[in-house]
C-alpha positions as CSV (number, residue, x, y, z in Angstrom):
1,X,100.6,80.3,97.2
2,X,102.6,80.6,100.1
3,X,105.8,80.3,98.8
4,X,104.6,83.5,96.8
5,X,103.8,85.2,99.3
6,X,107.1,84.1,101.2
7,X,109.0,85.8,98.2
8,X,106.9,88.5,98.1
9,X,107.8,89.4,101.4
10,X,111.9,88.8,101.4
11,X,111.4,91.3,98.0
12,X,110.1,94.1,99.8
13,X,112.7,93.8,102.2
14,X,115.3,93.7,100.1
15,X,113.9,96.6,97.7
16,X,113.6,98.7,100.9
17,X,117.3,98.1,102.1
18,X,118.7,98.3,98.6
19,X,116.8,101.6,97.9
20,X,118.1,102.9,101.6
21,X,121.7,102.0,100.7
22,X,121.1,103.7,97.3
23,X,119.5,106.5,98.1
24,X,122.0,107.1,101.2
25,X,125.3,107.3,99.1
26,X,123.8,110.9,97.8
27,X,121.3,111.9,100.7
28,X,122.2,110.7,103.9
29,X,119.3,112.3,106.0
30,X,116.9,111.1,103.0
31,X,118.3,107.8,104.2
32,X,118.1,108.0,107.2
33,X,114.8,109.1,107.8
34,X,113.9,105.9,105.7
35,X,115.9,104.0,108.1
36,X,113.9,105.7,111.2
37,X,110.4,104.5,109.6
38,X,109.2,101.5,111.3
39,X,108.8,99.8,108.2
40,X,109.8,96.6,109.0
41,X,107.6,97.0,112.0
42,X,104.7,97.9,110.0
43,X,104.9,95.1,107.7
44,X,105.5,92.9,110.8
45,X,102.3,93.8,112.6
46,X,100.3,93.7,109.0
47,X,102.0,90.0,108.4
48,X,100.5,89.0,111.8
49,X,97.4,90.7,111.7
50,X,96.6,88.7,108.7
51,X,97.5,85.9,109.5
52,X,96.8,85.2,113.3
53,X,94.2,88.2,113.9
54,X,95.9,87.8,117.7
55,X,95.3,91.4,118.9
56,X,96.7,90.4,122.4
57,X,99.7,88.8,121.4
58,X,100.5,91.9,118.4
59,X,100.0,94.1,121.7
60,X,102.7,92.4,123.3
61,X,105.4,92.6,120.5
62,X,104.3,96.4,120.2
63,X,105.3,96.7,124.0
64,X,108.5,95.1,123.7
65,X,109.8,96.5,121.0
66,X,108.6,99.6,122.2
67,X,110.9,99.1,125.3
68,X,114.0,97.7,122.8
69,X,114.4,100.2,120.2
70,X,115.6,102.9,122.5
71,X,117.7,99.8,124.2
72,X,119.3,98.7,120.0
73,X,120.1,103.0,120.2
74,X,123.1,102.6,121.6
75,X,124.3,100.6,118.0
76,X,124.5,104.0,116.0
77,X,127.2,105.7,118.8
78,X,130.5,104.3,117.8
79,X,129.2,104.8,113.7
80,X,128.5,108.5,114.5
81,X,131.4,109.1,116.0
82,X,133.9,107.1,113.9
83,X,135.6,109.5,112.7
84,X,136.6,111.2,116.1
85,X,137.3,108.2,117.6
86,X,139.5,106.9,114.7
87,X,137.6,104.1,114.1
88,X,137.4,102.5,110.6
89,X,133.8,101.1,109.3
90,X,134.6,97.5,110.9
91,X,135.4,98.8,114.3
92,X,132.9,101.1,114.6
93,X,130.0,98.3,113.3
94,X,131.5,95.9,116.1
95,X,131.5,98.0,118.5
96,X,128.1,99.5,118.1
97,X,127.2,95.7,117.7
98,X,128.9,95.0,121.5
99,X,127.0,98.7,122.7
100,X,123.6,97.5,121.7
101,X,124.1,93.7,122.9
102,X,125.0,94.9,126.1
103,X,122.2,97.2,127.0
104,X,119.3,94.8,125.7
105,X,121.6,91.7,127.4
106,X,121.1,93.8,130.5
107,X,117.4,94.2,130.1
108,X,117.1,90.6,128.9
109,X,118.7,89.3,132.2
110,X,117.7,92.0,134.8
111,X,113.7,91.5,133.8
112,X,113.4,88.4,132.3
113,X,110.0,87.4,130.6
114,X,107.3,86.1,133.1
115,X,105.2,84.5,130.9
């Protein structure tokens, strides 16, 4: 059963990117207000939920990720502005890739975890 429900899971997530993708090419902000959704998120907290029922520790993932989103932001600069910048689609995924590394590397190392 829980290979099932292993499969189940990687499904959903690959429905949800393939539809993004899909549904993207011919609406972009259609996309990407499907892309804003904490989905992922959602499903995430569910998953634990179920199977830990570990409100404390489903707290503490909901804090840090609440401080690194804003920090991953940083990812979608060089994409938006490709086309100014004269970046092609590899240069611009790179270096949105470097952007957000840097700023949650920065958070990782200036406040590391205490517990």
């Amino acid at each position: 059963m829980a290979v099932v429900w292993y499969a189940a899971r990687v499904l959903i997530a690959a429905v949800i990117v393939v539809a993004v993708a899909d549904l993207s090419k011919r609406y972009p902000r259609v996309g990407a207000l499907l892309l804003s959704l904490p989905l992922v998120s959602i499903l995430a907290f569910l998953q634990g939920w179920f199977r830990h029922q570990d409100l404390p520790t489903l707290s503490r993932l909901a804090r840090e990720t609440l401080v690194l989103v804003p920090l991953g932001l940083p990812f979608f600069l060089p994409l938006a502005f490709a086309q100014r910048l004269g970046f092609d689609f590899w240069t611009a995924l790179i270096a949105g890739m470097v952007l957000a590394s840097m700023s949650i590397g920065c958070w990782l190392y200036f406040f590391p975890q205490n517990a």
